[in-house]
LUMKOLGU-702279 format. One record per residue (C-alpha): x, y, z; residue in three letters. Coordinates in steps of 0.02 Angstrom, whole numbers, plus 50000, padded with zeros to 5 digits. Example, Ala and Ser with C-alpha at 12.3 -4.5 7.8 and 13.67 -1.06 7.14 Angstrom:
residues 2
506154977550390ALA
506844994750357SER
END
This chain:
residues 457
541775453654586UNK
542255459454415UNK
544115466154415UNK
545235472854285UNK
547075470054332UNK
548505481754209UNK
550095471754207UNK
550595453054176UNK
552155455554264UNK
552435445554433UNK
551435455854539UNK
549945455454418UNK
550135437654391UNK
550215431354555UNK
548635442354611UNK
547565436154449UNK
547995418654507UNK
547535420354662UNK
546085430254639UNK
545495418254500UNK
545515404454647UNK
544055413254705UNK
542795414354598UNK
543075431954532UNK
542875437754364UNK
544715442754312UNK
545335451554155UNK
546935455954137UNK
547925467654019UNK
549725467253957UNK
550875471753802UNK
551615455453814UNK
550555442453715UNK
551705428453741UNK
551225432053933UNK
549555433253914UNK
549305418653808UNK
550445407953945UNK
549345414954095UNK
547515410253998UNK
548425392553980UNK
548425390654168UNK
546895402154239UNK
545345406854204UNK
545195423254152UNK
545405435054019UNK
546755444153915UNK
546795460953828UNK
548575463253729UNK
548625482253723UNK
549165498053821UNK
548635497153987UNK
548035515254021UNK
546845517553836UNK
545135519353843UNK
544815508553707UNK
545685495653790UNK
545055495653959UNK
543295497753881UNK
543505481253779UNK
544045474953964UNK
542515475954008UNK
542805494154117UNK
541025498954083UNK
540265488454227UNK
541965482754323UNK
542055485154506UNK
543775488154527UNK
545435492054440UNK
547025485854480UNK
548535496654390UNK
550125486654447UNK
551185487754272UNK
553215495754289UNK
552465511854236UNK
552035524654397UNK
551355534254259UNK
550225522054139UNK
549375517654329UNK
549125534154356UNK
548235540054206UNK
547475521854209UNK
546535527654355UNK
546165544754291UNK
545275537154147UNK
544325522154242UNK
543595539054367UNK
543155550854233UNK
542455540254067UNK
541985523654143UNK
541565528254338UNK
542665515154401UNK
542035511554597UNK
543835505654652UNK
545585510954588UNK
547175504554646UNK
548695508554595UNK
550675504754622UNK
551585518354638UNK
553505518454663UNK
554405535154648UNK
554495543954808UNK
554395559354696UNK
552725553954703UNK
552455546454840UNK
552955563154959UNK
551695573354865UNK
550075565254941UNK
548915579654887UNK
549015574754700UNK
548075556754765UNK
546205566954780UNK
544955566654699UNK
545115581354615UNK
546785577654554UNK
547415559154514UNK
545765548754568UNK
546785533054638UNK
545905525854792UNK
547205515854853UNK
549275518754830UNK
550205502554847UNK
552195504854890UNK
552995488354864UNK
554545497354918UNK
553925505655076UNK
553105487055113UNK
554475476655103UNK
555545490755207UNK
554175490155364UNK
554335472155328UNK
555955472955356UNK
556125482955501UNK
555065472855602UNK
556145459155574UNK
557565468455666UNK
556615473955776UNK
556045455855835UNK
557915445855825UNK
557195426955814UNK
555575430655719UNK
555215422955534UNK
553975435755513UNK
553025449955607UNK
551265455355517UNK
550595469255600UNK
548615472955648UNK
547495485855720UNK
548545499755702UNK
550145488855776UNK
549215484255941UNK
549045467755889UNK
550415456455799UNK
550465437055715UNK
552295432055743UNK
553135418055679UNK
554695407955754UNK
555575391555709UNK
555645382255897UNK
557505374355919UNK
558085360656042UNK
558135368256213UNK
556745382256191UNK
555905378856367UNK
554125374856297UNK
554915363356156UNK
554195344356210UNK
552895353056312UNK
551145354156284UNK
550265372056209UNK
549215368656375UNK
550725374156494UNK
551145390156414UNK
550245398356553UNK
551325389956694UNK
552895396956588UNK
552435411556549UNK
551065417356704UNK
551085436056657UNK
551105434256457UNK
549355431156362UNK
549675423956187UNK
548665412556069UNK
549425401255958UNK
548575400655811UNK
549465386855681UNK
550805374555683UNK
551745371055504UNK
552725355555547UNK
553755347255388UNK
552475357955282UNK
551035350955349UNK
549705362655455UNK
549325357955622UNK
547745364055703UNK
548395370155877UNK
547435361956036UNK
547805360756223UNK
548645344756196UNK
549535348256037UNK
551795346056081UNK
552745360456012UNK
554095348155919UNK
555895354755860UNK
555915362855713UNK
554095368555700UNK
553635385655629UNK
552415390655778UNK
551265406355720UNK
550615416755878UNK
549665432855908UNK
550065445456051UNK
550275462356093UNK
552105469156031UNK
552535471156224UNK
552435450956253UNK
553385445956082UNK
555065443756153UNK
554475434556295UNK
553755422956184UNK
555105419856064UNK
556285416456203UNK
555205401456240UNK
555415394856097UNK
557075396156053UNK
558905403156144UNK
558445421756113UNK
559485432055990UNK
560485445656058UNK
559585463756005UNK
560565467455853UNK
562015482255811UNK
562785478755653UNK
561895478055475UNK
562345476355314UNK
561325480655157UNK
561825473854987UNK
560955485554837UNK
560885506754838UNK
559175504454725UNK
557425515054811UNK
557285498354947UNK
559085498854994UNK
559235517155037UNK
557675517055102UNK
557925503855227UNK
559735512055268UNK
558895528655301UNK
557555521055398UNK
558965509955495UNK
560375521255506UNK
559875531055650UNK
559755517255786UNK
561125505055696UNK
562705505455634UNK
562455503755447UNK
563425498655320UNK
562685500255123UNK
563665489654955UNK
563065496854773UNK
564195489554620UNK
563715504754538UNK
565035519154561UNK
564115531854513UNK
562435527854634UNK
563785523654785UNK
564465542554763UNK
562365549254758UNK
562055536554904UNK
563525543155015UNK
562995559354978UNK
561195558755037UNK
561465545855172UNK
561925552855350UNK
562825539655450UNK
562695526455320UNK
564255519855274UNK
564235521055085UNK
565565505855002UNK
565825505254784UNK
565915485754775UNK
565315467954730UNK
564565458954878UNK
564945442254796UNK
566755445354848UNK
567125436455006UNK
568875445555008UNK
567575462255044UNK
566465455155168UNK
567815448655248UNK
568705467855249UNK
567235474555292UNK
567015462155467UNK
565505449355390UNK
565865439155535UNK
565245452555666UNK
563805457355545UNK
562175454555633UNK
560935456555493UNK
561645454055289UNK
559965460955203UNK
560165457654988UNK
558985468054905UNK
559445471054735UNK
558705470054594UNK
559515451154535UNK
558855436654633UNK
560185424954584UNK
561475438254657UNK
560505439854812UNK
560315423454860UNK
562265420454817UNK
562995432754914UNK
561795431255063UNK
562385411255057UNK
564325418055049UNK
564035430655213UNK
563205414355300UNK
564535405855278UNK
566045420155310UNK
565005420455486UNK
563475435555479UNK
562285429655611UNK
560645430155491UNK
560545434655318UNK
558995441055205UNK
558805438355040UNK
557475449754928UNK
556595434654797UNK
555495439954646UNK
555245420954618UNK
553665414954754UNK
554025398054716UNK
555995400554770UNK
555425407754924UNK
555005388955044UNK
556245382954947UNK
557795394254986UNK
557045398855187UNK
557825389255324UNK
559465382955232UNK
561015394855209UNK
559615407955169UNK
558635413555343UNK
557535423855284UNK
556765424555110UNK
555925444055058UNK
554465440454939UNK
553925458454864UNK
552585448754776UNK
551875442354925UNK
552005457955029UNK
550995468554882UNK
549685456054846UNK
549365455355060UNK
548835472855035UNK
547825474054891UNK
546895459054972UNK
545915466755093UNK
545145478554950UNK
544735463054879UNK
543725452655003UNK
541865454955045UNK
541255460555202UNK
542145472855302UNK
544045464355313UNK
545335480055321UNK
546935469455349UNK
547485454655251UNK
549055444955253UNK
549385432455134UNK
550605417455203UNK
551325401255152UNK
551545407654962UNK
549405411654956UNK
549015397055014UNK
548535402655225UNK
547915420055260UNK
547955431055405UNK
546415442055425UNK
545785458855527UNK
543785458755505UNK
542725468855589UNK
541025461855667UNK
539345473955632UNK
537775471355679UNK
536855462655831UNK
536365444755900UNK
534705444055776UNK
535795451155626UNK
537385444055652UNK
538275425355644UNK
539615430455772UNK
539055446155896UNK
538585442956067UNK
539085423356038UNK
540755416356119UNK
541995410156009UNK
541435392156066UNK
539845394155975UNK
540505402055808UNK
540385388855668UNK
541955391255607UNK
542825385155454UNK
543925370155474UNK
545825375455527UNK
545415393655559UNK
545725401555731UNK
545205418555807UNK
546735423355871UNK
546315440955956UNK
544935454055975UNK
545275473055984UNK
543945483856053UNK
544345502956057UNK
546235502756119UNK
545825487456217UNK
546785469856156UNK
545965455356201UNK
546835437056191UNK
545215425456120UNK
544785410156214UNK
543275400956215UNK
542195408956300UNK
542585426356264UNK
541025434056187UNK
541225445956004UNK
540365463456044UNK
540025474455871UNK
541195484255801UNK
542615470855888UNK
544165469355767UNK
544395450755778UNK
546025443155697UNK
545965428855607UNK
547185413055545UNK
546825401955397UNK
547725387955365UNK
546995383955210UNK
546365402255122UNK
544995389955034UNK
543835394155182UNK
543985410455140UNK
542295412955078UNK
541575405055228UNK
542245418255337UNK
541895432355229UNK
540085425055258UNK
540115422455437UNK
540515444755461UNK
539275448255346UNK
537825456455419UNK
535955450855362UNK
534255454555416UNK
534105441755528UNK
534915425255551UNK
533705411455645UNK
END
């Protein structure tokens, strides 16, 4: 696939590397030439120093003949009228664009057609604060990627000493848990992907991944670990658009408590926050935290716009006693390094954004994709077409499917129905089945396996 990608920045850099990985044909554009010149050192692809949204740049970007265009620069605006001008002079089949004002964002009716031709919006705001909501929603969980409309979800828990399946086989989960259907579908142990099988031990300390419908999550994770009480008390470091949006998305059902250095943007933030506490201060200052009750804090959440701040004051409410603390990273390669220590949970807005331009991305019909492991598994919703004579999986059960090595059908959803795989369940067409990739290398492979042909002997 040929794709032009506007914006060198960490977003654009991380997709054009791992797109690159795949055998597309990547061009990217940016002001920066020192960028551009250090990303052509390490990938293979092109670079265009020049302004992002001009025709006679994008043209010498080969726009002419590209199938997509992917406008994430720190301009709203220059991916905006980048799209307008990929739709009207160079017929552009796919536009995506990152969009971050919710001045914007509220108005969808300037998205059409008619108006601003962008295909797809991308929010890394709004993504990371869904992300982060279904973190407190799910007290134990590592992560919670939603599927199929929410019916489905791929959780994943660190299992302590004392979880009751801990030193147990994945084989017994059914005597523990009779009336919960689950399906683990990887293992990380020190790193290192385990491919999950009746006789695999769930060991301390291992990051299990599992699919199941959001009703059996909490069952699941109180297997694994001592279950977290549900939790009250959060407190949000930076008033910037994720901050207040997570606060007013929050404040509602918790009691919320918002920090901003900025004196000014505390004064706006009390003002248009309704049960948000609003405090003008430096969350670095343990004397604060400690005013403000750190040590009865359920969730500290850092999401400004410093990393080095965030990852210091989320250490400092760790230790003054909050329960689990978050800390928003720009950095992917910070993120496994920081998660697990002082640090619970590390936020990567990179990874979050490039999940969702993925699925735009990959061939066959794949609608959901979540990238994991900093790129390196995937989590995939693909939907099966065709029939027995056409296609590689319908009307086969999953023990027939020639699947790529270390990938596991975790679920199927058919209409509103959720269906746990196992090996003999059969794929019917149109089935959503959800996938887990421990090694996104096979990704191909898959992408082949959905594809329908004319026939297949």
């Amino acid at each position: 696939m040929k794709i032009i990608i506007l914006g060198a920045g960490q977003v654009g850099s991380s997709l054009a590397e791992n797109l690159t990985n795949e055998a597309n044909d990547i061009t990217i554009i940016d002001k920066d030439e020192k960028t551009l010149l250090s990303l052509q050192d390490r990938l293979d692809l092109r670079t265009i120093a020049g302004h992002a949204s001009h025709p006679d740049i994008l043209r010498s970007a080969g726009a002419d003949d590209a199938d997509m265009l992917i406008a994430v620069t720190d301009s709203d605006e220059t991916n905006m009228v980048a799209c307008q001008v990929a739709y009207t002079i160079f017929h552009t089949p796919t536009k995506i664009a990152r969009v971050r004002a919710l001045g914007y964002l509220s108005h969808q009716q300037l998205f059409q057609q008619e108006a601003l031709p962008v295909d797809v919006l991308i929010s890394p705001e709004q993504l990371i604060t869904e992300y982060i909501q279904s973190l407190i929603t799910h007290p134990g969980a590592l992560q919670v990627l939603d599927f199929a409309d929410k019916k489905v979800q791929l959780v994943g828990v660190r299992a302590y000493y004392g979880g009751p399946l801990v030193g147990h086989e994945l084989s017994t989960i059914k005597k523990h848990m009779p009336n919960v259907d689950i399906r683990v579908a990887a293992i990380y142990r020190r790193n290192r992907a385990i491919i999950p099988e009746g006789n695999t031990v769930i060991e301390a300390d291992d990051e299990v991944f599992f699919v199941a419908t959001p009703t059996c999550i909490r069952a699941t994770i109180s297997e694994l670990r001592r279950l977290d009480k549900p939790y009250k008390r959060i407190m949000i470091v930076g008033g910037g658009n994720i901050g207040k949006r997570l606060a007013q998305s929050l404040e509602d059902d918790y009691q919320v408590k918002l920090i901003d250095h900025n004196t000014v943007r505390a004064h706006e933030l009390a003002k248009e926050l309704d049960k948000t506490i609003v405090l003008n201060g430096d969350a670095s200052d343990g004397s604060l935290l400690t005013e403000e009750n750190i040590d009865n804090t359920d969730i500290f959440c850092s999401v400004t716009n410093d990393e080095e701040a965030n990852i210091l004051s989320a250490m400092l409410a760790k230790r003054l006693g909050a329960r689990k603390v978050m800390a928003l990273i720009n950095r992917a390669a910070y993120v496994d390094l920081i998660q697990g220590g002082d640090i619970d949970i590390a936020i990567s807005p990179q990874q979050s954004t490039i999940s969702s331009l993925l699925a735009h991305v990959r061939r066959g019909d794949v609608v959901k994709v979540h990238s994991l492991r900093r790129g390196a598994a995937e989590a995939i919703e693909a939907i099966a077409h065709g029939d027995k004579t056409t296609s590689k999986v319908v009307g086969r059960e999953i023990c027939e499917l020639k699947l790529p090595y270390g990938t596991t059908i975790g679920a199927i959803v058919r209409g509103n129905e959720v269906i746990i795989a196992h090996h003999n369940t059969v794929i019917e067409p149109e089935d959503h089945v959800i996938l887990f990739l421990i090694d996104k290398k096979y990704i191909s492979d898959v992408e082949k396996l959905f594809q329908v042909g004319i026939t297949f002997i």
